[in-house]
C-alpha positions in Angstrom: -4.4 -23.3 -24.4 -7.0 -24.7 -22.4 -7.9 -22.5 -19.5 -9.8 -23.4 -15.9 -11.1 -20.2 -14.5 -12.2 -20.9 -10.5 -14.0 -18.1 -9.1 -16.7 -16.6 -11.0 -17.3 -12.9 -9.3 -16.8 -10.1 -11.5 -13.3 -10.7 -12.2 -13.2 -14.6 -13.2 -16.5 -14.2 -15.3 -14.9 -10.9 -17.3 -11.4 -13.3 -17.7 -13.3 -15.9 -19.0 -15.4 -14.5 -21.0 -12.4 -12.7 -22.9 -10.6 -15.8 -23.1 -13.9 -18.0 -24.7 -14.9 -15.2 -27.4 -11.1 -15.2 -28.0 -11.0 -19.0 -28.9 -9.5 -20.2 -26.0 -10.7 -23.5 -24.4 -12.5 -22.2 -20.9 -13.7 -24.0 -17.9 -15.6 -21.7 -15.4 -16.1 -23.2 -12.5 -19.6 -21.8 -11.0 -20.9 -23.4 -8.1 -24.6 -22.2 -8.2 -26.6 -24.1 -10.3 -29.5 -21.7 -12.0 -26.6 -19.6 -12.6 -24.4 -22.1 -14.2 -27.4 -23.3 -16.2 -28.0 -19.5 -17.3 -24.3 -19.4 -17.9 -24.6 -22.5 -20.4 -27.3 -21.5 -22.3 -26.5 -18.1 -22.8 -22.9 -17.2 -22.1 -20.7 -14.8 -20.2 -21.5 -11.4 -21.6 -18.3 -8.6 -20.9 -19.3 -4.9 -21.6 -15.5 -3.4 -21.7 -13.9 -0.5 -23.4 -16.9 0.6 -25.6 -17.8 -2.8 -26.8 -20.1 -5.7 -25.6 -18.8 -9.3 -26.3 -20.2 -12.7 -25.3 -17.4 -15.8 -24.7 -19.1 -19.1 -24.0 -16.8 -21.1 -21.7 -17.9 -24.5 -20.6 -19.5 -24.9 -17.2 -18.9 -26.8 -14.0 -19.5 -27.0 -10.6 -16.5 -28.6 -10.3 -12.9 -28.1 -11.0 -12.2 -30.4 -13.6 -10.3 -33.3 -13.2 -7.9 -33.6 -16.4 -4.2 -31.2 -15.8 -5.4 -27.4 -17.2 -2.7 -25.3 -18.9 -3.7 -22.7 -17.1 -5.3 -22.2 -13.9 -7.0 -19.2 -13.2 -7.5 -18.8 -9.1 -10.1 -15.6 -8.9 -11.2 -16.1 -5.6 -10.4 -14.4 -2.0 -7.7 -15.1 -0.5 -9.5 -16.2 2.5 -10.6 -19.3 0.4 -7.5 -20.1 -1.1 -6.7 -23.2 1.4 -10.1 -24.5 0.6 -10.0 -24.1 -3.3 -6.1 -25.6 -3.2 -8.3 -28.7 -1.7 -9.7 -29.3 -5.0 -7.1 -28.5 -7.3 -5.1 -31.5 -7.4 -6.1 -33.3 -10.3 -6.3 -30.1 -12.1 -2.4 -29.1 -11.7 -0.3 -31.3 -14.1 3.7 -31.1 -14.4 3.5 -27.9 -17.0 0.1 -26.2 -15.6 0.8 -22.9 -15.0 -1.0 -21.6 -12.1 -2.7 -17.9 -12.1 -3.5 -16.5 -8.7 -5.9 -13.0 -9.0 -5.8 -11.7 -5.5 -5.7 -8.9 -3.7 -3.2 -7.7 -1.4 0.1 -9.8 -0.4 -0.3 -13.0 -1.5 0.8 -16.0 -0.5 3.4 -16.8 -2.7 5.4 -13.9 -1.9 8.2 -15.4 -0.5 8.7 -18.7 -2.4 12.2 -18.4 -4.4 14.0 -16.1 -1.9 17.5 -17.4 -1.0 16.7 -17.2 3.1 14.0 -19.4 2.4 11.8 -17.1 5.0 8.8 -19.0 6.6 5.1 -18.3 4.8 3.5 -15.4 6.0 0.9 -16.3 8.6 -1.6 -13.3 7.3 -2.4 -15.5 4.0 -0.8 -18.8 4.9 -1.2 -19.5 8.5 -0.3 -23.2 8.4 1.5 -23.7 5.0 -0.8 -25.5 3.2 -0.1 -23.3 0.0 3.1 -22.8 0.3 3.6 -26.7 0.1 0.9 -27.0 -2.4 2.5 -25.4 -5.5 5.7 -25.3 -6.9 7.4 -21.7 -7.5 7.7 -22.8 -11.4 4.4 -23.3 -11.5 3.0 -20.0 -10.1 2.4 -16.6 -12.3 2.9 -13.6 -10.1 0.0 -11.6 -10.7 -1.5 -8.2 -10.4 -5.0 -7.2 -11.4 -6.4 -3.6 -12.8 -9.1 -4.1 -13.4 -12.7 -2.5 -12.0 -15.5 -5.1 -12.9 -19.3 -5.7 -11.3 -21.5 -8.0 -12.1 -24.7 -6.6 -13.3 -26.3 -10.0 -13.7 -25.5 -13.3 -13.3 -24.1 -13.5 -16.7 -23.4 -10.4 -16.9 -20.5 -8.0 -16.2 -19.3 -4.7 -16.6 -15.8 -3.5 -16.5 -14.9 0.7 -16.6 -12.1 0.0 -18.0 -10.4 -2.5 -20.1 -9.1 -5.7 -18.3 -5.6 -4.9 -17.2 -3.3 -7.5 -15.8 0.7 -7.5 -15.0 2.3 -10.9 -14.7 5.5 -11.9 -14.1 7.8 -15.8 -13.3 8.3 -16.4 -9.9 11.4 -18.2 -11.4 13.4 -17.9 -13.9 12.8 -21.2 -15.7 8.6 -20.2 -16.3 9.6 -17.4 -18.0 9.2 -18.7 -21.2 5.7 -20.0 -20.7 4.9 -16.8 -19.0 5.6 -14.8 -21.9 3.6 -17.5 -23.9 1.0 -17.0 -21.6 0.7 -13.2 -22.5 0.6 -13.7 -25.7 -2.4 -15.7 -25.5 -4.4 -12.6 -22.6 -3.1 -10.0 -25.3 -5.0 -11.5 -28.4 -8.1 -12.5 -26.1 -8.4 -8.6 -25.8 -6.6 -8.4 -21.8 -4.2 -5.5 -21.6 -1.1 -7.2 -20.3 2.2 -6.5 -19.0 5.4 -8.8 -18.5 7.1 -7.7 -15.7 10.6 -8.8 -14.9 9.9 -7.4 -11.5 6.7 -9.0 -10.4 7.1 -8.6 -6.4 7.6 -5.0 -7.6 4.3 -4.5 -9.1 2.6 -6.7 -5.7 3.6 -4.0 -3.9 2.2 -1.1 -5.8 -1.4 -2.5 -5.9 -0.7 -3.8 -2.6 -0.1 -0.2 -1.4 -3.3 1.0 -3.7 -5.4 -1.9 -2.2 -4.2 -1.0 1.8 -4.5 2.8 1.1 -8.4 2.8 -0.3 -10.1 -0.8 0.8 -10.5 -0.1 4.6 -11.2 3.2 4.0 -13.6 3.4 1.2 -15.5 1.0 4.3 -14.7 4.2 7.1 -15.7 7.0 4.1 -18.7 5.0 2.4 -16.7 6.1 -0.6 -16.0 5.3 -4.0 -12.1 5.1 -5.8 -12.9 8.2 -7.7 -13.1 10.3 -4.1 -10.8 8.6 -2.6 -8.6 9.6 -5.0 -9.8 13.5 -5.4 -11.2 14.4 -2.7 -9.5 17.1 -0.4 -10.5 15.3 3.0 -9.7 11.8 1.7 -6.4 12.2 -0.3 -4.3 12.8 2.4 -5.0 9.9 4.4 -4.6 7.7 1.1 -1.2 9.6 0.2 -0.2 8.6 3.6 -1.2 5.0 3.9 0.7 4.6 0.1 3.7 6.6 1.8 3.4 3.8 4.8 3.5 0.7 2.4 5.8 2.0 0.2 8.2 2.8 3.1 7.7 -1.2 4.5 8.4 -2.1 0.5 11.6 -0.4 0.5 13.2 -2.2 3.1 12.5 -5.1 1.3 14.3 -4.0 -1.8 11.1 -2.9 -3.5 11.0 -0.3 -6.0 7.4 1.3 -6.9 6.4 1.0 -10.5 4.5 4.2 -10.5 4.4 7.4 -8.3 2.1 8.6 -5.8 0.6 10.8 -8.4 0.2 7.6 -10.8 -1.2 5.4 -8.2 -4.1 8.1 -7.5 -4.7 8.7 -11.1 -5.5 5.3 -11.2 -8.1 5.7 -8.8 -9.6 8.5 -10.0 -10.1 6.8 -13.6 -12.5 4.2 -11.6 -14.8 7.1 -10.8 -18.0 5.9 -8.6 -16.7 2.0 -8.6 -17.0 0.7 -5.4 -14.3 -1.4 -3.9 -14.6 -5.0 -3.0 -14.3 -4.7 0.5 -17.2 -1.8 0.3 -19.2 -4.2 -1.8 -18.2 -6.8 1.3 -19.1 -4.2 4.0 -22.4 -3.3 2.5 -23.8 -6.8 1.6 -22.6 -7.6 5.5 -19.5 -10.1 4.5 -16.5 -10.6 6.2 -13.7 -7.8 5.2 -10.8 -9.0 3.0 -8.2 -8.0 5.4 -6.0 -10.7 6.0 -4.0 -10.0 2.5 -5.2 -6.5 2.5 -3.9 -5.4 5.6 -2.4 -7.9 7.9 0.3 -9.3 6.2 1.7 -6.3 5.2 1.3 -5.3 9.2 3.2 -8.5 9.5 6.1 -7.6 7.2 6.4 -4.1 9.0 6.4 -5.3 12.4 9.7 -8.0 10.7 11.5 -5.5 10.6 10.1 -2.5 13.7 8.4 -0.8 11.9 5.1 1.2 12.8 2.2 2.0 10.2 0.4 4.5 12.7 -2.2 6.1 9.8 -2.2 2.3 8.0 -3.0 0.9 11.6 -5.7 3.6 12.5 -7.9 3.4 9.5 -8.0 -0.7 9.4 -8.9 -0.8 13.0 -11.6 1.8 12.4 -12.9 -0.2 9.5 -12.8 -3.5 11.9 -14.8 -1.6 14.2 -17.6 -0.5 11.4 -17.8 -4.0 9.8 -18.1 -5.4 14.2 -20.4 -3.0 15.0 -22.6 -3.6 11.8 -22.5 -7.4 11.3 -21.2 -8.6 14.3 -22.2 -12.1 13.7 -20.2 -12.3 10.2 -16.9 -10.8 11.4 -15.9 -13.4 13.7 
């Protein structure tokens, strides 16, 4: 398959690195030329589950302009309608289209039968909702905790873990082709027949620990363990998973399985932490708001949700004013 990765943070560079060591035709798309060059000469190199491997994709600065397979989108979801931008040569009729983000994402609603309008947190004017097909989008979820410890360089505590699942039913096939291809590159990956499912879990993970690991200064591991800190999490995933219910949700782990999760990570700081404390703007628009703007669809108040998002608002204000606007 021949793969175009766009994004290279800690998550893109780890995918593609898997995917080049594995023998897959990769296309990283770094924008920053000393790193790019670096990148060339040398590689990505992933140090994952005991072992240290080195993929060599090829490098651009660009997104290619020949149809991909597979797109990989590993950005923010922020800069989603700018990345779509540049996309369109890129997307041919079978390119399958891999969106890593946080949160709710846009796609959440393409397919349903009452055809509800995009949701204005991660789509305020549309623009991606018209840009892709549903049969070309892979529902995705990642777990997977990854830094960058140079620029080619990355670290992940744990071993790449994705879930990914058709939006409709006639990508399943190439869906399940697509897994086939992660698994034997070395990513741990899951089918799921229930992809909005698993959304909301990590959704729920990502609202109950982003904002406040900002408020806390904390890390997943204490988020997850400590006394003073669990019950607000508990609560928060209590909140989402109430909001996910009355969508006809049903949570693919418990409580207890979503903080176990967290405690796994240990010290690993979130990305909105990582955001906070390099003095970029918080990703709450997929985080937080749109899942504000499914509660309030249907009356519904979030009051701990609500509390520790404003507070972590107020922190990222007060401390980078200038960058939060």
């Amino acid at each position: 398959m021949t793969f175009v990765v766009v994004g290279a943070g800690a998550i893109g560079s780890a995918i593609a690195a898997r995917l080049a060591h594995g023998g897959q035709d990769v296309t990283l798309v770094v924008r920053d030329a000393a790193r790019a060059a670096l990148i060339e000469r040398d590689g990505v190199t992933c140090e994952e589950a005991g072992e240290t491997i080195t993929g060599h994709p090829a490098v651009s600065d660009r997104v290619p302009d020949t149809p991909a397979d597979v797109l990989v989108l590993a950005v923010k979801a922020a800069a989603l309608p700018g990345v779509a931008a540049t996309l369109p040569a890129a997307i041919g009729r079978d390119t399958l289209v891999v969106p890593l983000v946080n949160g709710i994402p846009w796609w959440f609603r393409l397919g349903r039968a009452d055809r509800a309008e995009p949701l204005r947190a991660v789509d305020p004017d549309g623009t991606l909702t018209r840009r892709f097909a549903p049969a070309q989008i892979v529902g995705s979820v990642v777990y997977t905790t990854a830094m960058m410890q140079a620029p080619a360089h990355v670290t992940v505590t744990q071993q790449q873990s994705l879930v990914i699942g058709a939006i409709g039913s006639d990508s399943r096939d190439k869906v399940a082709a697509l897994a086939r291809v992660l698994a034997a590159c070395g990513i741990d990956v899951t089918v799921s027949d229930r992809i909005v499912d698993a959304v909301w879990a990590k959704a729920a993970l990502n609202l109950a620990t982003n904002p406040l690991s900002v408020v806390a200064e904390a890390g997943l591991g204490d988020l997850c363990s400590d006394a003073r800190l669990v019950p607000i999490v508990s609560n928060i995933l209590d909140e989402t998973w109430r909001v996910a219910a009355r969508y006809n949700a049903c949570p693919p782990m418990t409580r207890d399985e979503m903080l176990g999760r967290g405690r796994l990570a240990g010290a690993f700081r979130t990305s909105m932490l990582e955001d906070y404390l390099k003095g970029r703007p918080l990703e709450l628009s997929s985080i937080a708001d749109a899942v504000f703007e499914m509660a309030d669809e249907i009356g519904m108040d979030l009051p701990v949700s609500r509390a520790i998002v404003d507070m972590a608002r107020f922190r990222a204000g007060t401390r980078f004013p200038e960058k939060q606007a």
